[in-house]
Structures are given as structure tokens and as C-alpha cells.
N, C-alpha and C positions, 0 to 999 in steps of 0.2 A: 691695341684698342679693340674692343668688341664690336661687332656689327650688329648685334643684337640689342632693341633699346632696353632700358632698365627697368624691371615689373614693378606694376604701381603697388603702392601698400594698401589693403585693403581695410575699411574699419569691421570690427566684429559687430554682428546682427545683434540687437539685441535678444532677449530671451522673451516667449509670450507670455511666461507667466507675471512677471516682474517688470519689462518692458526696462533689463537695467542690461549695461553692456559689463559690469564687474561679473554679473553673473553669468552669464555667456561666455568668459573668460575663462570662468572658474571651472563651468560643467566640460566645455573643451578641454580641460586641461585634467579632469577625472575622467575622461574619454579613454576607453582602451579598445582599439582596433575597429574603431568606427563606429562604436554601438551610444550614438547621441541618445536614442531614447531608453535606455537604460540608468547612461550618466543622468540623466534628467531625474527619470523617476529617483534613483537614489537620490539625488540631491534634496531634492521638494518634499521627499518622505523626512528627511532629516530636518529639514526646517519645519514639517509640522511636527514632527518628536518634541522638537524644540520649542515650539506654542505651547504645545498640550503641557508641558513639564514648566518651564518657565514663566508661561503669561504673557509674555512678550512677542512682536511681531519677529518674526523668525528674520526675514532680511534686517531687521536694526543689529538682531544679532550675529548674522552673519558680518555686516557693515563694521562693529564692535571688535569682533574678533580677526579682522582683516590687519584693523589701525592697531590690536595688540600684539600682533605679527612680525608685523611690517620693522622695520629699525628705524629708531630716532632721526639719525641723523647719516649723513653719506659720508665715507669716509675716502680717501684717494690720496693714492701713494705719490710718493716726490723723489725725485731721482736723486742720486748723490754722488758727488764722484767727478 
């Protein structure tokens, strides 16, 4: 048994521009070698590409394209035997 107690989970900060924790998630996760305000600027640039071209608020479409991502439904395997 360990002596050291268990690390808390911490939640993800939201993002300033959006104040959404999806987004925070996402730009963490396009992060490469610690360059937050890079992933950032990329990110924000691509959501205005996406006003300017579409008309639409760029996070609906981000939000859009997450749910057309994501899988229907979960699936989980059953032992046999």
C-alpha cells in the first residue's frame, strides 16, 4: 500500500475567450511542447475563418462538429468462456 496520498483531479480552467471548459480541453490537447499561446492563437484564428466563411458563431460550430465526432453510442465487450 502506498504512503503517499492520492492526487486530486483537478478541473480544466476555462478558456478567456469563450469562458467554455470544452474549449480549454481542446486547445490543451492541440498544445505541442507547452506553447498554450500559439495553440490558442491557432485555434481562435480558425473559428474566425470559420465566421467569416460560414456566418455562423464559430463555437456553435465548433460545438456541431464535436457531437459529429463523437460516436452514437458506447459499446463494451462481454467476456465468453
Amino acid at each position: 500500500m502506498s504512503r503517499r496520498s492520492r492526487a486530486e483531479r483537478r478541473e480544466a480552467q476555462p478558456d478567456p475567450r469563450f469562458d467554455s471548459t470544452t474549449v480549454a480541453k481542446f486547445i490543451n490537447a492541440l498544445m505541442l511542447g507547452g506553447k498554450r499561446s500559439l495553440a490558442e492563437r491557432i485555434f481562435y484564428d480558425a473559428l474566425d475563418m470559420v465566421e467569416e466563411k460560414s456566418g455562423q458563431p464559430g463555437l456553435n460550430v465548433f460545438r456541431t462538429a464535436l457531437t459529429n465526432a463523437k460516436p452514437a453510442l458506447e459499446v463494451k465487450s462481454r467476456r465468453v468462456g
